[in-house]
Legacy VTK file of the C-alpha trace (Angstrom):
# vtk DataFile Version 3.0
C-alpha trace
ASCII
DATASET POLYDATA
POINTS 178 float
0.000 0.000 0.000
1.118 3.278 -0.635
-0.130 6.929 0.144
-1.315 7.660 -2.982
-3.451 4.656 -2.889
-5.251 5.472 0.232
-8.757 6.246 -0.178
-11.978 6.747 2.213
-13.808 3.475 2.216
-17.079 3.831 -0.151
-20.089 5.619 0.888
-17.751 7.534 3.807
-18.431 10.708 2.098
-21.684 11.793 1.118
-21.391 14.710 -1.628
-23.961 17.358 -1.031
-27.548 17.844 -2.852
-27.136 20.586 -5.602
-30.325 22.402 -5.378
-31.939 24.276 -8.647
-28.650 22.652 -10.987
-31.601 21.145 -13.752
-34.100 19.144 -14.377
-31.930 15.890 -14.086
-30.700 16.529 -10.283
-34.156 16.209 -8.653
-34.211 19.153 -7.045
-34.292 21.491 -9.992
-36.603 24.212 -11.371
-37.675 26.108 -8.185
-34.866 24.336 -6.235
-37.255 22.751 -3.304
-38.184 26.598 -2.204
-41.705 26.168 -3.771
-43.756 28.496 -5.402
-43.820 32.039 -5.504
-44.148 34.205 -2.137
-41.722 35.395 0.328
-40.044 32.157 1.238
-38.690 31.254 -2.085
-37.285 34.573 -2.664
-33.504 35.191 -1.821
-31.926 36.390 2.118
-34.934 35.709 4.030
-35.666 33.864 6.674
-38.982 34.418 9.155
-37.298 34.031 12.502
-39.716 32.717 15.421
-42.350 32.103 13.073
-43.962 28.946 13.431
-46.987 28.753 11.080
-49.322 30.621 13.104
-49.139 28.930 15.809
-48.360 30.632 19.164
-44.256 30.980 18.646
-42.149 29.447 21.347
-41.469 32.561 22.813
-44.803 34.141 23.447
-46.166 30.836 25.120
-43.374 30.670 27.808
-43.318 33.138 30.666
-41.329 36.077 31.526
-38.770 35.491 34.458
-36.475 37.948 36.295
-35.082 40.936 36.012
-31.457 42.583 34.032
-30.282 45.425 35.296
-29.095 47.748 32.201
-27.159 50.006 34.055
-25.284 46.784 36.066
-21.102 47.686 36.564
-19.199 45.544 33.697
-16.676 44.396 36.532
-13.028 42.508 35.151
-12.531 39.406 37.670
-9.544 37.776 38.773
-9.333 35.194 41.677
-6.292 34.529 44.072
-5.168 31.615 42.479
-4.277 33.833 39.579
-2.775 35.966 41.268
-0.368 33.679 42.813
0.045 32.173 39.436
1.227 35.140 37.859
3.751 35.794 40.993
5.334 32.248 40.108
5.724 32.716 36.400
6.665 36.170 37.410
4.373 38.554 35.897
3.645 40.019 39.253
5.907 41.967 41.766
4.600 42.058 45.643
6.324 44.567 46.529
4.440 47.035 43.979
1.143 48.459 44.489
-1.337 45.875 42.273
-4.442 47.923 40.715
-6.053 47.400 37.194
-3.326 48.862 34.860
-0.859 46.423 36.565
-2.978 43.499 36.352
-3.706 44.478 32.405
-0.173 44.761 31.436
0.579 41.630 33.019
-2.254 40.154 30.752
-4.579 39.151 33.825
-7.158 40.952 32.161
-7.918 41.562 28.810
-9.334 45.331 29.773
-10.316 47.692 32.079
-14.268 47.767 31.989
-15.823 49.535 35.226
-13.385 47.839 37.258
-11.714 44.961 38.485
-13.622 42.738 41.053
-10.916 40.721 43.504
-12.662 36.508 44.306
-11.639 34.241 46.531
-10.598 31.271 44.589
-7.655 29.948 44.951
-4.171 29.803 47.462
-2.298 33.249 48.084
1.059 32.981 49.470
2.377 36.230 48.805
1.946 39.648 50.882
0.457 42.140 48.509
-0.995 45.267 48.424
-4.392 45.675 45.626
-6.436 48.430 45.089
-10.110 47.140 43.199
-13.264 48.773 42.742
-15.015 45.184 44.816
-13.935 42.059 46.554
-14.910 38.967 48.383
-15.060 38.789 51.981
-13.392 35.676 51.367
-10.746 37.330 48.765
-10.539 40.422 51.698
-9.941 37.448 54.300
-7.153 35.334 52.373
-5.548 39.010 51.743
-5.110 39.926 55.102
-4.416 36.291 56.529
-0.845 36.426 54.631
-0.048 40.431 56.067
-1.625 41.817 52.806
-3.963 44.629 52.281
-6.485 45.102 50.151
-8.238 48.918 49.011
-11.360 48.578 47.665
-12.082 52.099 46.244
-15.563 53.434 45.377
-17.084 52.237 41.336
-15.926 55.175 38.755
-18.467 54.626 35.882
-16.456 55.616 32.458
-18.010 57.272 30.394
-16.429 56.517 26.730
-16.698 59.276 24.177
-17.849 57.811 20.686
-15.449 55.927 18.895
-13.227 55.804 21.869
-11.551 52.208 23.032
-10.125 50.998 26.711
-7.173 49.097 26.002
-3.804 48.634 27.292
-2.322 52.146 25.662
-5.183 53.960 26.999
-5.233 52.647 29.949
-1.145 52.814 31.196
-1.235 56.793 30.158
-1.788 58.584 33.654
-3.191 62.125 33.743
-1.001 64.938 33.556
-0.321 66.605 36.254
-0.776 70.130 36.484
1.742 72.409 37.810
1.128 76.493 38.778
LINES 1 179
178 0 1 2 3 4 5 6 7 8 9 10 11 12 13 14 15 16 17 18 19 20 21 22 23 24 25 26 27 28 29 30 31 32 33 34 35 36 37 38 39 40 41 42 43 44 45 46 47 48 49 50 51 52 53 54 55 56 57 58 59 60 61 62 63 64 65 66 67 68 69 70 71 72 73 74 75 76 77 78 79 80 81 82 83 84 85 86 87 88 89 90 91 92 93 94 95 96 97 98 99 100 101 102 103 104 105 106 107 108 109 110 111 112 113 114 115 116 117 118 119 120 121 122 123 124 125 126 127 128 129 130 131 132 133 134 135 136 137 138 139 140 141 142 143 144 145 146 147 148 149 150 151 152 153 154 155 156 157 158 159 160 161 162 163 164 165 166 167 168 169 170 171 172 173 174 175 176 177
């Protein structure tokens, strides 16, 4: 046997139907779409609409409640933390808050904030300043000498066409001088 001599065995592959290809391919002429009407034309399709009958999302009630104006909140747990410290991404001895964690790929950006959870081992004593945290994550923290600042939400408000990412986000405000 050689490898130009391998082949699938036979009926393996199943070539697809050609729709409206002729007469002679049994699905020719108006191609299985029917006649006339909306359905056989081209680009449409009638989402949700099932023939009359009371669509699937009309006969099933209404639950809950989403909050539009909830905080979009970056989260990170311990153990990734101490992850990064290993492979290290991290320094303890710095001050951790968002930019940190972004450049240090933690997070892929800065929403409203970042939001500090408890999962996970931390071995290292660390300072982090978030915008929430776990009283779990706030425990762990403070059970290895570390501190952790959790700093009131700061809702961005992003000019149009405007982006959050890692440039935008490392540039610190000028500070101004008299």
């Amino acid at each position: 046997m050689k490898l130009n001599e391998i082949r699938d065995n036979k009926g393996a592959r199943k070539s697809l139907m050609r729709v409206a290809r002729g007469a002679g391919s049994g699905k020719g002429r108006t191609g299985g779409r029917g006649f006339k009407g909306q359905k056989s034309r081209t680009g449409v399709a009638v989402n949700a609409f099932e023939g009359g009958q009371m669509p699937v999302y009309r006969r099933l009630p209404k639950r809950g409640f989403v909050n539009i104006f909830r905080p979009a909140l970056s989260e990170i747990n311990l153990g990734d933390l101490q992850k990064a410290f290993e492979k290290k991404l991290l320094k303890a001895e710095k001050e951790i808050n968002e930019v940190v964690l972004m450049e240090a790929g933690l997070i892929k950006k800065v929403k409203d904030g970042v939001r500090l959870l408890g999962n996970g081992d931390l071995k290292e004593k660390i300072t982090i300043r978030v915008v929430g945290a776990t009283k779990s994550a706030i425990a762990a923290v403070e059970k290895v000498g570390g501190q952790v600042i959790v700093e009131p939400l700061k809702k961005t408000v992003l000019v149009k066409g405007q982006k959050t990412s890692k440039k935008t986000a490392a540039k610190k405000p000028a500070k101004k001088t008299k």
